[in-house]
VMD Tcl script that draws the C-alpha trace (Angstrom):
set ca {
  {0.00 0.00 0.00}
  {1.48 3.72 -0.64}
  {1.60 5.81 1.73}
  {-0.04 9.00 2.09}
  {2.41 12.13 2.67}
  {-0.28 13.91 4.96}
  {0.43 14.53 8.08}
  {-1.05 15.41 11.26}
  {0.06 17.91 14.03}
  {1.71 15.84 16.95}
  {-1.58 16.77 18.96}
  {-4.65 17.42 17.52}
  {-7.58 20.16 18.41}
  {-10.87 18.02 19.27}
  {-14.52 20.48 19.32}
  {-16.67 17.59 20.06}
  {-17.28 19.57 23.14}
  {-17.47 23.28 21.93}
  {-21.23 23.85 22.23}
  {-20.47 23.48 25.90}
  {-17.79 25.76 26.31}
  {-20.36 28.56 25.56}
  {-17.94 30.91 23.99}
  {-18.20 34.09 21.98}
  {-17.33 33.50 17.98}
  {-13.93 35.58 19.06}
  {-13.08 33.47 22.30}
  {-13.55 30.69 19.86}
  {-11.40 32.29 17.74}
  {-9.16 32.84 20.17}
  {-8.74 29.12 21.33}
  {-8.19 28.13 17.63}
  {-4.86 30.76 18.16}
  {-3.94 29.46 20.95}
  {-3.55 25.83 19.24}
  {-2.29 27.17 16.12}
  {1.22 28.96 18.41}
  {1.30 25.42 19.90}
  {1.85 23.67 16.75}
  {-1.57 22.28 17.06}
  {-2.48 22.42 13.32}
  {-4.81 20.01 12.99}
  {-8.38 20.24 13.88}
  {-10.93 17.54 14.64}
  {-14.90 17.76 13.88}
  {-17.84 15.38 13.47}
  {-20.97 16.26 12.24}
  {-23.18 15.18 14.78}
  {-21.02 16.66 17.57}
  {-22.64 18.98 19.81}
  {-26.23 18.07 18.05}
  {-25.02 19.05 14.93}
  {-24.02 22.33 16.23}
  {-19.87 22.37 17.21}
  {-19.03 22.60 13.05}
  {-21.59 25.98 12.93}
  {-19.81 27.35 16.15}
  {-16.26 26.53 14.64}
  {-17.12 27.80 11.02}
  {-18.34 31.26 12.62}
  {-15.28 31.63 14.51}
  {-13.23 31.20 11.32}
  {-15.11 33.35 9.15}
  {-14.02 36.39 11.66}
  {-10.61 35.34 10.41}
  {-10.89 33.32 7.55}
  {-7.14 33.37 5.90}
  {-6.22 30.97 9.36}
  {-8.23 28.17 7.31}
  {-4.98 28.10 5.29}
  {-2.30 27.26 8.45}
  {-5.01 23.92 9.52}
  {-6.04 20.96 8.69}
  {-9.98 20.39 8.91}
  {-10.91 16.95 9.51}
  {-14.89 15.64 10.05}
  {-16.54 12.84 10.31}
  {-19.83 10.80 9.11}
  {-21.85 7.92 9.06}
  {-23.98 7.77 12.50}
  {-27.55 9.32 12.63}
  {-28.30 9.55 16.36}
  {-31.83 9.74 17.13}
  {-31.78 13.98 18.32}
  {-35.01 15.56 18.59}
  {-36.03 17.29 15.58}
  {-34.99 14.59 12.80}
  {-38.50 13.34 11.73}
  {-38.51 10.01 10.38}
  {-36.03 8.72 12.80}
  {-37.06 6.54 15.52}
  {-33.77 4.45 16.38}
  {-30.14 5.09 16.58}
  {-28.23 3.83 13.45}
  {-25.20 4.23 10.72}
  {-25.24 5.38 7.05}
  {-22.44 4.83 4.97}
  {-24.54 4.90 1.72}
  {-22.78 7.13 -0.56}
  {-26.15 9.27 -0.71}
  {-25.35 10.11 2.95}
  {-21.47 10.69 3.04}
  {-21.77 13.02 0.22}
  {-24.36 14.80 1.61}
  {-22.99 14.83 4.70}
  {-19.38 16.47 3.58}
  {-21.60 19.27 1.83}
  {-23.12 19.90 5.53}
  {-19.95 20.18 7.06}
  {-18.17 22.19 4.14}
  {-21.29 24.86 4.75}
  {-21.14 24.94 8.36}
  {-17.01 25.08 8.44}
  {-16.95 27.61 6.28}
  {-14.84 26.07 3.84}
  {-14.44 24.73 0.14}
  {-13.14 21.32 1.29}
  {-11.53 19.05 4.06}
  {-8.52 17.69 4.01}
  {-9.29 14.33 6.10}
  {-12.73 12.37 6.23}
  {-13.26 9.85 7.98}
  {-15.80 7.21 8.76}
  {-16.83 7.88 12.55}
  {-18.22 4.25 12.65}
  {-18.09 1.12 11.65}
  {-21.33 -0.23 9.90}
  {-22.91 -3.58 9.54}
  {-24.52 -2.54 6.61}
  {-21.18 -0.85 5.22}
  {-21.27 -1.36 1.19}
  {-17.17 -0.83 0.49}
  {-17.84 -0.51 -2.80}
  {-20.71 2.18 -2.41}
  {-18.00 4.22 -0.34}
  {-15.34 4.29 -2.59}
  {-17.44 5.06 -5.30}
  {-18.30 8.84 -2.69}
  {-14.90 8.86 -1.70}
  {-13.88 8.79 -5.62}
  {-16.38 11.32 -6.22}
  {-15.64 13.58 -3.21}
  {-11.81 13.37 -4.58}
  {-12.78 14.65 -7.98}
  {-14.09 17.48 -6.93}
  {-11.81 18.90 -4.62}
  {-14.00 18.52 -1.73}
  {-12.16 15.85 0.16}
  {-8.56 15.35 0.29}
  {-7.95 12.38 2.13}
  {-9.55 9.51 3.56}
  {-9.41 7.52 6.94}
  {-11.71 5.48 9.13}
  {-12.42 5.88 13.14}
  {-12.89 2.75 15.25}
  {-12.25 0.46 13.07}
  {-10.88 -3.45 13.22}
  {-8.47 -4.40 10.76}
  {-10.30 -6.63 8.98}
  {-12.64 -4.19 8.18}
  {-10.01 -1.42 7.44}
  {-8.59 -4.11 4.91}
  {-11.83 -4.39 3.33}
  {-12.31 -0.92 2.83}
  {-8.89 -0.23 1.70}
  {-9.36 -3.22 -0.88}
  {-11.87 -0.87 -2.78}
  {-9.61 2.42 -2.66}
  {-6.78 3.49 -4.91}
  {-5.34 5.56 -2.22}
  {-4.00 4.64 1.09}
  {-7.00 5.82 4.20}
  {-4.57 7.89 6.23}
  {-5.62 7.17 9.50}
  {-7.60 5.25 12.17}
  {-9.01 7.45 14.83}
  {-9.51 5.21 18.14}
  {-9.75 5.25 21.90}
  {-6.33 4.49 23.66}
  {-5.70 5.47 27.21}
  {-5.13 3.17 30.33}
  {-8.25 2.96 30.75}
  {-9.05 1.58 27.22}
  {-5.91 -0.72 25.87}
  {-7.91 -3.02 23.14}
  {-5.84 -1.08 20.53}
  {-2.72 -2.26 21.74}
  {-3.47 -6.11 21.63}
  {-6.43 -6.15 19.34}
  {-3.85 -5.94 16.21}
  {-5.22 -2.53 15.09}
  {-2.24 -0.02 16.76}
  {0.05 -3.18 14.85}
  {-1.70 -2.86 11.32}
  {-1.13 1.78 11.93}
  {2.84 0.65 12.44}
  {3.16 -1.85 9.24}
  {1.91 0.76 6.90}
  {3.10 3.52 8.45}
  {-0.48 5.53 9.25}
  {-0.55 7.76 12.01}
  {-3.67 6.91 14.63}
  {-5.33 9.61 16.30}
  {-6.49 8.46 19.69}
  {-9.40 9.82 21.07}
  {-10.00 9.81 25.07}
  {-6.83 9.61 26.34}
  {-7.39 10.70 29.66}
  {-10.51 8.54 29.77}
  {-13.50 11.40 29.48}
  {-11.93 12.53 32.93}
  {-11.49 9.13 34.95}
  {-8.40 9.00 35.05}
  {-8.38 12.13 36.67}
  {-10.96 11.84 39.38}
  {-13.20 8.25 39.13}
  {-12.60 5.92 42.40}
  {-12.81 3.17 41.00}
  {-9.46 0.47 42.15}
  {-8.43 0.23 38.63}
  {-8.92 4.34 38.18}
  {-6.83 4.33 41.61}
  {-4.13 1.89 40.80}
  {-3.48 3.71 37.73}
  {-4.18 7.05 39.20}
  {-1.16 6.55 42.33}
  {1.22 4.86 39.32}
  {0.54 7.85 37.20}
  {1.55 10.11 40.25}
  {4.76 8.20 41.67}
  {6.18 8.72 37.56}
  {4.86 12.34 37.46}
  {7.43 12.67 40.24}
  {10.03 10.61 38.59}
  {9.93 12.62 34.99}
  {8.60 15.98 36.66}
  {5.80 16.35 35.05}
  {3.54 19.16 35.61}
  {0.57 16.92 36.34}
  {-0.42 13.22 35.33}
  {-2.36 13.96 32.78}
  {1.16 15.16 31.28}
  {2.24 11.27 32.30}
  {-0.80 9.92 30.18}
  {-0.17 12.09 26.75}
  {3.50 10.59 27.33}
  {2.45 7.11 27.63}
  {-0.03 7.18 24.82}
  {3.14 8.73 22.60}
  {5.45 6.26 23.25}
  {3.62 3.67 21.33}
  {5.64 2.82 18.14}
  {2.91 3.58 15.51}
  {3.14 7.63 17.15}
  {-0.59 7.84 18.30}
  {-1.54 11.84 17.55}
  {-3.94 12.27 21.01}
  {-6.64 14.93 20.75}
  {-7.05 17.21 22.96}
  {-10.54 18.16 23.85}
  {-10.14 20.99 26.07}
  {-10.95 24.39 25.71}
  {-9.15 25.36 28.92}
  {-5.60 27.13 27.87}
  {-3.56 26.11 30.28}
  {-4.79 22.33 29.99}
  {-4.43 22.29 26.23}
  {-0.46 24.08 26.48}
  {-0.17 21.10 29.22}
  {-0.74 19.03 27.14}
  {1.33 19.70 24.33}
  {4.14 20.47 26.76}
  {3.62 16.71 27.51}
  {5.89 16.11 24.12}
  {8.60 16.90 26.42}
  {8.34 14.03 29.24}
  {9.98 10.91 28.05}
  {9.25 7.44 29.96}
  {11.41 4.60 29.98}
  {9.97 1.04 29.29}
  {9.70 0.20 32.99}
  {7.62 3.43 33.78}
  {5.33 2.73 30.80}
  {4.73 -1.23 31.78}
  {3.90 -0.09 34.92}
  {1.13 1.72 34.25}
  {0.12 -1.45 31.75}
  {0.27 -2.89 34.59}
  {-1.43 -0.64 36.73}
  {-4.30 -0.90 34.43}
  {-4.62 -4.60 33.66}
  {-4.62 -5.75 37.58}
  {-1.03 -7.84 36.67}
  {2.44 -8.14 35.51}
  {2.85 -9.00 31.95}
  {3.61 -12.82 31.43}
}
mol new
graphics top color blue
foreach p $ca { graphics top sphere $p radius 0.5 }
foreach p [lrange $ca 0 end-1] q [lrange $ca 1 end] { graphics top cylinder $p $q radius 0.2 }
display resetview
């Protein structure tokens, strides 16, 4: 398989949560800045985050400044229709990866970024009913006409990653998926292996566990949490959270973790975190912090 030459920021700006931050169009702004001087060049959407609203709240931000749209990367995803109030004619939770619905879908999210394409789509889930052929055949189109750059997939197994890339003449760049202590399936599951072999960059979502890692009391939270604290000390890390970005990092496919903050000081944190370097004892012990035992 070829491989892309995209590439993603280290860390990546996540909005799934920006309808809750309840800022202005120029504090939004302003947060996109503050990523952008980090490095952070690479922003994350969805359309269904935020009840369809976080792309509108991002695309009005940009249009106060709109020549920043050419120092990012947009990415956005498809393919679930949740069942929000307000969508008549659905009555159950379900995917759509019928080229119908990723095209129109991309056209949503181009109107409410405020832009004439993205650079990265991906497929926010896998689908039962997914038709590979059908989504090359939108993923061609979308290509043609300059909407849609590149291609990826987001919680995906590798056997259905190989099916879709069977159908594609170009490599999917990426395969966005949960990897934290808290959620290690990636790493033994074969899918973090299959990023390394071709060379594809994985964004990991969650990395700090939706805020568990931080705060839950639960004895694996707690193992991990004291583990996470005795190495803070080691490395001198600011905080653990710094410990977890690390951790995540060290993986040999490079995981890109999103950040999906809108605090400043968390988000510079976090990139700062690309300064703490573990050694393979510190990291196993928080593997083993989180599994409950040693490795075999």
């Amino acid at each position: 398989m070829t491989q892309s030459t995209f590439r993603f920021s280290d860390f990546i700006a996540g909005f799934w949560r920006a309808d809750a931050w309840n800022m202005s169009p120029q504090q939004l702004l302003g947060l996109i800045e503050h990523y952008l001087d980090l490095g952070v060049t690479t922003m994350d959407h969805a359309d269904i985050y935020g009840m369809y609203q976080c792309e509108t709240l991002f695309g009005e931000a940009l249009t106060l400044k709109p020549q920043l749209r050419q120092q990012m990367q947009l990415i956005s995803k498809c393919g679930i229709k949740p069942l929000f109030d307000g969508y008549d004619g659905r009555y159950v939770n379900h995917y759509d990866t019928s080229k119908a619905h990723i095209i129109q879908s991309v056209e949503n999210s181009l109107t409410e970024l405020k832009t004439d394409h993205l650079d990265v789509l991906l497929i926010h889930r896998p689908d039962p009913l997914m038709n590979a052929d059908e989504m090359a055949a939108a993923f061609e189109q979308l290509h043609a006409q300059g909407k849609v750059s590149h291609f990826g997939v987001s919680n995906f197994t590798t056997s259905q990653f190989d099916l879709l890339q069977s159908r594609l003449n170009a490599p999917l760049i990426t395969n966005q998926v949960e990897i934290s202590p808290l959620a290690m399936q990636s790493l033994h599951d074969g899918v973090l292996d299959q990023c390394q072999q071709h060379r594809i960059t994985p964004m990991a979502w969650s990395c700090l566990g939706g805020g568990d890692l931080l705060s839950a009391n639960t004895p694996q939270a707690l193992r991990i949490r004291n583990t996470l604290h005795d190495i803070a000390q080691q490395v001198g890390a600011q905080d653990i959270s710094q410990v977890i970005y690390a951790w995540v990092r060290m993986h040999p496919s490079r995981p890109a973790p999103i950040i999906g903050s809108g605090n400043l000081e968390r988000i510079t944190s976090a990139v700062n975190s690309a300064n703490i370097e573990l050694d393979r004892q510190q990291w196993f012990s928080i593997w083993e912090a989180a599994m409950g035992h040693s490795v075999p």
